[in-house]
C-alpha positions, 0 to 999 in steps of 0.5 A: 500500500501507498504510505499516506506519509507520501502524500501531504495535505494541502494547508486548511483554508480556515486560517483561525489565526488570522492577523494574529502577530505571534513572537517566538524566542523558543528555540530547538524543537518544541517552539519552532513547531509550534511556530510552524504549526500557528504559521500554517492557522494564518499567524504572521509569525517572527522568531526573536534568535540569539547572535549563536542561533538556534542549535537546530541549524546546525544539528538539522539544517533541512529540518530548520528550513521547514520549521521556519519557511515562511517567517521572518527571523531577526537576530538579538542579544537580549542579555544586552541593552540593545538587544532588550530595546530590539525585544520591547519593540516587537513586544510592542506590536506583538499579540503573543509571545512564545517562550521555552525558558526556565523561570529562572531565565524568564524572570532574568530577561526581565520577561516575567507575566507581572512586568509584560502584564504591565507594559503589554495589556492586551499580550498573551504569554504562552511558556513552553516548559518541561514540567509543570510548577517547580519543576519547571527548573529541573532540566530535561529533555524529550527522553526524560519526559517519555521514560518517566510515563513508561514511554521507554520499554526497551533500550532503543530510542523511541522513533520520534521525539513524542513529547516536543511534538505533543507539546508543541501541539498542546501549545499551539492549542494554547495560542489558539486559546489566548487569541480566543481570550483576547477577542472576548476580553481585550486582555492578555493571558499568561498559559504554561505548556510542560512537555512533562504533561505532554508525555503523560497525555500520550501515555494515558493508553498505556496507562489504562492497558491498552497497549499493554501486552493484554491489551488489545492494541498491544498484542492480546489481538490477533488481528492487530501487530506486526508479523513478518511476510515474504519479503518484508514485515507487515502492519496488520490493524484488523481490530474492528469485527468486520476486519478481523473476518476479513483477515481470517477469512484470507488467512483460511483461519476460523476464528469467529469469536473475540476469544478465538481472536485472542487465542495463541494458535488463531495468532500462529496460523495469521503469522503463518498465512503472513509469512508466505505472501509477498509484499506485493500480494498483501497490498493486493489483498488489502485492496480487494478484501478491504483490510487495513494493513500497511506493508515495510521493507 
């Protein structure tokens, strides 16, 4: 089958974000995609970088550019005096700054919600942080995060960096919730995004077993996993009854029952039938007997 990854959805044509003037000093991934992402809901976006830029240009330059295509970038040093004259000057026509900075920091670039509250009614803070309240201090990564919620089973990486994007998600949110407020009221708003939470909210169908090894999507289902096929692996997603009949059916297995469908030999004879098709031939049969299913080299 054709991955859908091969094929990029145009940008929506409903762009709430629209006028909104959004400033973004975060750095790295989390604020960035943030940023790509409010860009994409028709905010006018400008990223505020250090003289040393962001470490993403030099560890991904291909990712940098998309992250950033379509935005303006400007340079400065807020630790000095011109830097926090160029900085107050785009706060002044901004509708939302982004941050990813411990408190600490915040309260050193003298950016703290009281002092921006007072110069800048009408602008909203949205803080990217690891973890929420106290914790906003103690350094971490996207790694942490995951292996705290159980994220981290084996010694392998994950296969992506799930916590920065779920943040990054959860705070483009955010924005869209400050622009809202702003509409209503006039005022601006002050909202934190811990990345900590981000992994939590991805952990919760682990945490409620789902994809725990009795789980049905984490191995308890015959019609749901990943087997190996002829010339390569296959990801198999018949969860729903019709499916699973469906793949049973192909695979010459009578597994009529959700019992069945749970059973170590209805699991054998899949892996089986699986074993002996090509990858050419399982897409084939996705297509014809309408099975979800997702071939890999």
């Amino acid at each position: 089958m054709a991955s859908p990854s091969a094929k990029r959805s145009a940008p929506p044509a409903f762009k709430p974000l629209k006028g909104l003037r959004l400033l973004s000093l975060a750095l790295n991934l989390p604020g960035p995609s943030t940023l790509m992402r409010c860009r994409q809901m028709g905010a006018r976006c400008v990223k505020l970088e250090p003289p040393a830029g962001d470490p993403m240009q030099r560890y991904s330059p291909a990712a940098y550019a998309q992250l950033h295509e379509g935005m303006k970038t400007i340079t400065a040093d807020l630790k000095t005096e011109a830097g926090q004259k160029s900085l107050h000057r785009q706060l002044a026509k901004t509708d939302v700054l982004l941050t990813s900075f411990r408190p600490s920091a915040i309260e050193k670039l003298g950016l703290s919600w009281k002092s921006l509250h007072r110069l800048c009614p009408a602008l909203s803070h949205v803080a990217i942080v690891g973890s929420p309240g106290a914790g906003a201090e103690i350094p971490g990564h996207d790694l942490t995060y995951l292996a705290d919620m159980g994220l981290v089973p084996g010694l392998e990486l994950p296969a992506t960096l799930f916590a920065d994007m779920g943040g990054s998600l959860m705070a483009s949110e955010a924005v869209l919730q400050a622009a809202l407020r702003q509409r209503v009221g006039g005022k601006g708003v002050y909202l934190e995004v811990a990345l900590s939470e981000a992994a939590r909210y991805l952990a919760l169908p682990r945490q409620w077993g789902l994809t725990q090894s009795k789980g049905f999507v984490g191995g308890a289902h015959a019609g749901y996993g990943v087997y190996a096929c002829k010339d390569g692996r296959v990801a198999v997603a018949a969860l729903e009854p019709h499916f699973a009949a469906a793949l049973c059916e192909a695979a010459g297995v009578a597994a009529s029952s959700l019992v069945s469908l749970q059973s170590a030999a209805t699991r054998a004879a899949i892996a089986r039938f699986l074993k002996k098709q090509t990858r050419a031939q399982l897409a084939a049969l996705a297509s014809q007997r309408d099975i979800p299913l997702h071939t890999m080299a």
